[in-house]
C-alpha positions as CSV (number, residue, x, y, z in Angstrom):
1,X,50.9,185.7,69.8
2,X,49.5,185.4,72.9
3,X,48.1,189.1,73.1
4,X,46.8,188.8,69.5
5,X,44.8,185.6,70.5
6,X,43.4,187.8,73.6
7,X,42.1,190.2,71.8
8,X,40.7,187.8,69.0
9,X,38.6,186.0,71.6
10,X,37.4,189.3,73.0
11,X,35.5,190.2,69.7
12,X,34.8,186.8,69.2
13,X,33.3,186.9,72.9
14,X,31.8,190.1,72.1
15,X,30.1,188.5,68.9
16,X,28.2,185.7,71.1
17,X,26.9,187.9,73.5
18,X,23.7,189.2,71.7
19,X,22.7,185.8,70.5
20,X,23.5,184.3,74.2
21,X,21.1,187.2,75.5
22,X,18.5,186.5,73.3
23,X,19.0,182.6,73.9
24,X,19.0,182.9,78.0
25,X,15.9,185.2,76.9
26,X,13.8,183.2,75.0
27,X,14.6,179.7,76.8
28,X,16.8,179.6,79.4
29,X,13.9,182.0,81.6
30,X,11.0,181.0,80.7
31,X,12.3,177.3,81.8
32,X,13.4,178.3,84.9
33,X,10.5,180.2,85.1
34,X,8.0,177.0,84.5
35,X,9.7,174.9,87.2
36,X,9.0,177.8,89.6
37,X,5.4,178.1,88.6
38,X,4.8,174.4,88.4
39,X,5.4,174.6,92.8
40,X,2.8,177.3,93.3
41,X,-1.3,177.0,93.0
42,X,-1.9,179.9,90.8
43,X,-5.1,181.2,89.2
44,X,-4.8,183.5,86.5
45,X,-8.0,185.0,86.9
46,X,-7.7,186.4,90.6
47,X,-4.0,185.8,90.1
48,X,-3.6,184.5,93.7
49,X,-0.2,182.7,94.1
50,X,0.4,180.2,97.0
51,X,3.0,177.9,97.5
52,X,2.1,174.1,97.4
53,X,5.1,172.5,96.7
54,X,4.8,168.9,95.1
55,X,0.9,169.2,95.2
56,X,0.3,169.8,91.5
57,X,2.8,166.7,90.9
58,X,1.1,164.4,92.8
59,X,-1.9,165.5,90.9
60,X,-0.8,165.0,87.8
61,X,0.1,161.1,88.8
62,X,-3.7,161.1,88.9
63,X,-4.6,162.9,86.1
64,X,-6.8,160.6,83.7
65,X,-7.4,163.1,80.9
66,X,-3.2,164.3,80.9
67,X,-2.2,160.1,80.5
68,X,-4.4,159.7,77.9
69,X,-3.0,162.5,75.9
70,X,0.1,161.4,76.4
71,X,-0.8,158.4,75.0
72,X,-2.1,160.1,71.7
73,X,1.4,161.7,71.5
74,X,2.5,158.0,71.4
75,X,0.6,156.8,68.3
76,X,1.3,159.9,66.4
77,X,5.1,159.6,67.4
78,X,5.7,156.0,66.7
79,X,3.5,156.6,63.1
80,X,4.4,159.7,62.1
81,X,8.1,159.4,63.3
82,X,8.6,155.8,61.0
83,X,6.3,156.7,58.1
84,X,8.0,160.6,57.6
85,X,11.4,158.8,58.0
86,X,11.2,156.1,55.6
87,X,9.0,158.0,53.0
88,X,11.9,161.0,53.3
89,X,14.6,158.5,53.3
90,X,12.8,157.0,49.6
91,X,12.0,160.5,48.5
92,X,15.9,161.2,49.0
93,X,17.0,158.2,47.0
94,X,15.4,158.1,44.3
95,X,15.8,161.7,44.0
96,X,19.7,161.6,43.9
97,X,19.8,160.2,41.4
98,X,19.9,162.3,37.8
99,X,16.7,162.5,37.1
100,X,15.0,165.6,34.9
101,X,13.8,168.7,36.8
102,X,14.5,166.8,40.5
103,X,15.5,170.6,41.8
104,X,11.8,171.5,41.3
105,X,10.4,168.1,42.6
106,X,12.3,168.7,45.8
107,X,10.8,172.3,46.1
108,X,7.4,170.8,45.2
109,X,8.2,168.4,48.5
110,X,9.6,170.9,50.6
111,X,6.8,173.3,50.5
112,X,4.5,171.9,52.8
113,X,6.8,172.4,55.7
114,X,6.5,176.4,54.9
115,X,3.2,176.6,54.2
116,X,1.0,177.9,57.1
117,X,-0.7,175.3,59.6
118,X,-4.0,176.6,59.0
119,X,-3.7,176.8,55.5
120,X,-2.9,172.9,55.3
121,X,-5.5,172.0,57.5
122,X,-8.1,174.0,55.2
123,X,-6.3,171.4,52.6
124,X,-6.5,168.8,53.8
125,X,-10.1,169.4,55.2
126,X,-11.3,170.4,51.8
127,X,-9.9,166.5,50.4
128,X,-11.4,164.8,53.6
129,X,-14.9,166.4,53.1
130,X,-15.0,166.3,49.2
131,X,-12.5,165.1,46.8
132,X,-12.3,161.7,48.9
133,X,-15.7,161.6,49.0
134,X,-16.4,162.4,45.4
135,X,-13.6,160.2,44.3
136,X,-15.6,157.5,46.0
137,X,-18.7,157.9,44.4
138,X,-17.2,158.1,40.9
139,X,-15.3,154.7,41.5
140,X,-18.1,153.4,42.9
141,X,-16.1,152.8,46.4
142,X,-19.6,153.6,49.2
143,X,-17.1,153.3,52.4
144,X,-14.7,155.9,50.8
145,X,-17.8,158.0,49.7
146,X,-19.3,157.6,53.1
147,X,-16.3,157.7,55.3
148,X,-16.7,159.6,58.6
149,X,-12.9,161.0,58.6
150,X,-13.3,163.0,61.8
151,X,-16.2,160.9,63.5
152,X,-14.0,158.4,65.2
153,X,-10.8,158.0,67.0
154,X,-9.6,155.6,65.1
155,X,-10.4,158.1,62.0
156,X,-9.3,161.3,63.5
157,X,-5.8,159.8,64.4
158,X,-5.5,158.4,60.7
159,X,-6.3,162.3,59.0
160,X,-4.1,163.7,61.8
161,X,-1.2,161.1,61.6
162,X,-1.4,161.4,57.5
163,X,-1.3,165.3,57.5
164,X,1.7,165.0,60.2
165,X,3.8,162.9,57.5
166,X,2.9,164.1,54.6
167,X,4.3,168.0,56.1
168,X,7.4,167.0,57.6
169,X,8.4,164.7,55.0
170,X,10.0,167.8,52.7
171,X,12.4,168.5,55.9
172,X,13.3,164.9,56.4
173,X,13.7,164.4,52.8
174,X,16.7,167.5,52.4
175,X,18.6,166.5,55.5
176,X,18.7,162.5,54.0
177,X,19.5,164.3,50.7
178,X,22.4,165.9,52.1
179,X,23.6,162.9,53.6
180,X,24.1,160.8,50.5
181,X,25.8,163.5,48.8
182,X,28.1,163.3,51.3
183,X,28.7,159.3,50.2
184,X,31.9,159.3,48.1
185,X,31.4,158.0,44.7
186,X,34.4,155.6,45.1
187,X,32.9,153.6,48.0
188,X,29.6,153.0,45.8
189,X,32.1,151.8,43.0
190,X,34.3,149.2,45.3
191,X,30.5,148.4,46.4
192,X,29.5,147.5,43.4
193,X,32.8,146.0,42.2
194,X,32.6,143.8,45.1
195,X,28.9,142.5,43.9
196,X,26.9,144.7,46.4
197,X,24.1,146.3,44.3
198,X,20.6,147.4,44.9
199,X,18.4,146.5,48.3
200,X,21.9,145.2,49.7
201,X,23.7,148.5,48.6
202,X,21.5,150.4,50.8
203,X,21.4,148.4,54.0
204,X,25.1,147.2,54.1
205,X,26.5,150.6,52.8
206,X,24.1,153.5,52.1
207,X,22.4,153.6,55.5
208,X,25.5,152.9,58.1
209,X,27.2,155.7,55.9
210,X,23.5,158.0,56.9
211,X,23.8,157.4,60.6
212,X,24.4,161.0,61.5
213,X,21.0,161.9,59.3
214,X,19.5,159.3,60.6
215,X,20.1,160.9,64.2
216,X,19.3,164.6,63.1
217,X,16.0,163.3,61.3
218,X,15.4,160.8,64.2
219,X,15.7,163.9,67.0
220,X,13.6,166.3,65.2
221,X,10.8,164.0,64.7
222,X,10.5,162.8,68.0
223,X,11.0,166.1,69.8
224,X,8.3,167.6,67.1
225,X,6.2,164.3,67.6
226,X,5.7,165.3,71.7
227,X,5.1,169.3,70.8
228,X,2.3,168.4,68.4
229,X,-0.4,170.9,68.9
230,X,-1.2,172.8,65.8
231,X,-2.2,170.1,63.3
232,X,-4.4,168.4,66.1
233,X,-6.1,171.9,66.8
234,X,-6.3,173.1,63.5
235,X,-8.0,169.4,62.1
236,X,-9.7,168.0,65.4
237,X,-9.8,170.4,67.6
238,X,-9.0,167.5,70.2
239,X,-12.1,165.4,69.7
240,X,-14.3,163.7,69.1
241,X,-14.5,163.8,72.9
242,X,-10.8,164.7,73.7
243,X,-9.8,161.0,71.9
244,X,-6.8,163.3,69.4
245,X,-5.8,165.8,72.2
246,X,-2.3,165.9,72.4
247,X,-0.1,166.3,75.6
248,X,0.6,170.2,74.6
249,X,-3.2,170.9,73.8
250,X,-4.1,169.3,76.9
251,X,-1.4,172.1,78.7
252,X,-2.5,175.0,77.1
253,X,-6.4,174.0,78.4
254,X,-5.4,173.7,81.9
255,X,-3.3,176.7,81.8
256,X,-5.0,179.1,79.8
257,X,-8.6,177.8,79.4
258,X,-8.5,177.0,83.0
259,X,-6.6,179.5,84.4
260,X,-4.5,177.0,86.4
261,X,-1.0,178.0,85.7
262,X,1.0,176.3,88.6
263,X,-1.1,172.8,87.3
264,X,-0.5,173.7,83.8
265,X,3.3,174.1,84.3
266,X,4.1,171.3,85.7
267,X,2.1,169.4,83.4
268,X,5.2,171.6,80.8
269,X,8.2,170.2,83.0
270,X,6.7,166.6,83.1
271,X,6.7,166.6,79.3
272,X,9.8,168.4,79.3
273,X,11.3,165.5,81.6
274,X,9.7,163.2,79.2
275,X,10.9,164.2,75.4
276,X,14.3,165.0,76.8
277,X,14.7,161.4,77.8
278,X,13.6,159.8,75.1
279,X,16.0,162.4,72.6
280,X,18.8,161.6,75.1
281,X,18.3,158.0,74.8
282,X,17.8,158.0,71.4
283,X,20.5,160.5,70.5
284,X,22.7,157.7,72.1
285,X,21.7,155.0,70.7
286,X,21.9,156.2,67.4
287,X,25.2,158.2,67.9
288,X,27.0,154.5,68.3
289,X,26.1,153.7,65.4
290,X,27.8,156.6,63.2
291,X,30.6,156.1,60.8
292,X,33.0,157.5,58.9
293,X,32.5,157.7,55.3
């Protein structure tokens, strides 16, 4: 028994070893890797290297342009991360229920999360510069017909937010489906037996029972909330005036528009520090709240 469980976890050992190559690879090093750069002052264009130790750190405390970005990864999280989760969590309801053809209205929901980041924001640039604007003239609506969509902040942030929901809702919306198929019929019965139906269904039974959705949905969206680059380059490019540049756009300027890779990495590790805490914290606040169906 014992020499037959041996030589099990060998190949078993033997199996995980690509994939823990490729893993230690593709993440492990380049993280180690970052933390290391983030100590030297390094421009890539004379590619002179010289230790400054916390310098770049105590930098970035000052760093005006880095803060504000970080607080554009804030409004886009907090929006994006509610409106995709509760427009998912809808989409997944009504959905599971029997309802004709709802395999091909999932598909038709699930599609923008495969289709191509450029090609979306061709999309959705197309609708912001003339179907809105023709919609508006034919209703006879002159601030929809005349809206500067990319002029503003405050308008940038509302194309950039909206284009962020309406591609990660498709994602959301499979792993909520997934989770009320996993409700037993018979606890929906006794619910309803004891006289809780509808809105009251779904808060006192449906959504304690979706607590370990509501975590995986919850993580992804914040961790893909903070890495937010290619919708906001794509629509924006940043502007007007830097107002939409996100903390990862902001990163990839200073590192490989500006050459200053030490600078640039440990702007990485800073948001590294930063999404990990907030997924840790919500990861465990979330986690308490998971039962058993």
């Amino acid at each position: 028994m014992g020499t037959s469980y041996r030589r099990r976890l060998k190949f078993y050992v033997l199996l995980v070893i690509p994939a823990l190559c490729i893993y230690i690879f593709a993440e492990i090093l380049p993280i180690v890797s970052t933390v290391g750069y983030s100590f030297l002052k390094w421009n890539l264009m004379t590619n002179r290297k010289t230790f400054i130790g916390l310098d770049n750190y105590l930098k970035l405390l000052t760093d005006h342009a880095f803060w504000e970005s970080f607080g554009v990864n804030l409004e886009l999280g907090v929006w994006t991360i509610i409106g995709s989760n509760i427009l998912g969590f809808l989409i997944a309801y009504f959905l599971n229920e029997k309802l004709f053809c709802r395999g091909l209205i999932r598909t038709l929901f699930f599609i923008p999360n495969v289709i191509s980041t450029v090609l979306i924001a061709f999309i959705w640039v197309f609708i912001y510069s003339q179907v809105l604007p023709a919609i508006g003239q034919a209703i006879g609506w002159g601030w929809l017909a005349t809206a500067s969509w990319f002029g503003t902040k405050h308008m940038a942030m509302i194309t950039i937010i909206t284009v962020s929901i309406w591609q990660n809702i498709g994602f959301l919306m499979l792993i909520y489906t997934a989770g009320l198929q996993t409700i037993s019929r018979d606890i929906i019965e006794a619910s309803e037996m004891d006289g809780c139906t509808g809105i009251k269904r779904v808060f006192k039974i449906e959504i304690p029972l979706l607590m370990p959705s509501i975590t995986i949905n919850l993580f992804v969206s914040i961790a893909s909330s903070f890495k937010a680059y290619d919708i906001a380059n794509a629509l924006t490019g940043g502007g007007p005036s830097g107002a939409t540049q996100p903390m990862s756009m902001n990163i990839y300027q200073e590192a490989f528009q500006k050459y200053n890779l030490g600078y640039g990495s440990a702007k990485s590790v800073v948001l590294f520090i930063i999404v990990a805490v907030i997924t840790l914290i919500q990861l465990h606040l979330t986690s308490k709240r998971e039962v058993e169906a």
